[in-house]
C-alpha positions as CSV (number, residue, x, y, z in Angstrom):
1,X,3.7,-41.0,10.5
2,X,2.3,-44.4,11.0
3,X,2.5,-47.3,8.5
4,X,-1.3,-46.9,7.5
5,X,-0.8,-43.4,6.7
6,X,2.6,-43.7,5.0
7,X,0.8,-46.5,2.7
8,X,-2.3,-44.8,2.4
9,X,-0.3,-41.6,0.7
10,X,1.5,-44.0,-0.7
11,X,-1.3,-45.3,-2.4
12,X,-3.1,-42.7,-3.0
13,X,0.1,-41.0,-4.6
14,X,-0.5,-37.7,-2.8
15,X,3.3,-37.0,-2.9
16,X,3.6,-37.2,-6.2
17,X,6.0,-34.7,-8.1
18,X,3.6,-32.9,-10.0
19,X,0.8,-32.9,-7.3
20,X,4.0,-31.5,-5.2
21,X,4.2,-29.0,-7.5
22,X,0.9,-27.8,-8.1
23,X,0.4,-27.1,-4.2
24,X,3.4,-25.0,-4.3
25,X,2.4,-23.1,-7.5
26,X,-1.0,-22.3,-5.5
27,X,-0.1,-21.2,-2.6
28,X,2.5,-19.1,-4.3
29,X,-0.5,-17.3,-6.1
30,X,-2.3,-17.2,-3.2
31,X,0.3,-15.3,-1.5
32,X,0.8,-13.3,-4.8
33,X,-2.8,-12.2,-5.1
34,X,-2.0,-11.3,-1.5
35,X,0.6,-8.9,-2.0
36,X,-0.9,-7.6,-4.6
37,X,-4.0,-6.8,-2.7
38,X,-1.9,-5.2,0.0
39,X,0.3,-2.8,-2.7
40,X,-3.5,-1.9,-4.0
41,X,-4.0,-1.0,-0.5
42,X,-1.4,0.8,0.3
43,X,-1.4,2.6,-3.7
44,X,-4.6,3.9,-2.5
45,X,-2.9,5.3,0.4
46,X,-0.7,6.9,-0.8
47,X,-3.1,8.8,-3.3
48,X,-5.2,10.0,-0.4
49,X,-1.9,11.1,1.5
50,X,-1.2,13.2,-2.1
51,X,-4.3,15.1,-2.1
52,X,-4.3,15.7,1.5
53,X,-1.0,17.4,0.8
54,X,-1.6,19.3,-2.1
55,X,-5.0,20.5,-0.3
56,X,-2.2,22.0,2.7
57,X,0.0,23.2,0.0
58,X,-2.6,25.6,-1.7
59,X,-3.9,26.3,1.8
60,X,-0.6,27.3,2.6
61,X,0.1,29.4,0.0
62,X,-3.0,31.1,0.5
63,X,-1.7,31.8,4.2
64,X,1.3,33.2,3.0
65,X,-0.4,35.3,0.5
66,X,-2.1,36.7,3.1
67,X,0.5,37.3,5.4
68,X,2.7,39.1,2.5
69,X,-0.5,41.7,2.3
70,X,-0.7,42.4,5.8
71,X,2.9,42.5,6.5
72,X,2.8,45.1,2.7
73,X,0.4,47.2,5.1
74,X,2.0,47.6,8.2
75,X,5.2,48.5,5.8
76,X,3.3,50.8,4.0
77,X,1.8,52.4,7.1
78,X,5.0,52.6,9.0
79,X,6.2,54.8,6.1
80,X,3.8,57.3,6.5
């Protein structure tokens, strides 16, 4: 940094403690809201995954219903 600079932030007190502090108090909540942006994301994600399944799952157990009848059928027929 050159002398100009180093007295102009000097100065200007742009170092200061509590200015220090503040820029690292907002970028934390920057990166905060962030994250928390992303978790929404991926929350919403996830819930979509969870129907999805539970739309297989009853389409599933329909299949298998389906296949216990026919497979009941062929039994019954084989018996006769």
């Amino acid at each position: 940094m050159t002398p100009i600079g180093k007295a102009t932030i000097d100065l200007l007190r742009l170092n200061r403690p509590a200015l220090i502090q503040y820029r690292l108090q907002k970028k934390t909540r920057a990166e905060e809201v962030q994250l928390l942006k992303h978790y929404q994301q991926l929350i919403g994600l996830l819930q979509q995954t969870n129907q999805e399944l539970t739309v297989l799952v009853n389409n599933q157990q329909g299949l298998l219903q389906q296949q216990q009848q026919i497979l009941k059928l062929l039994l019954d027929e084989d018996l006769l």
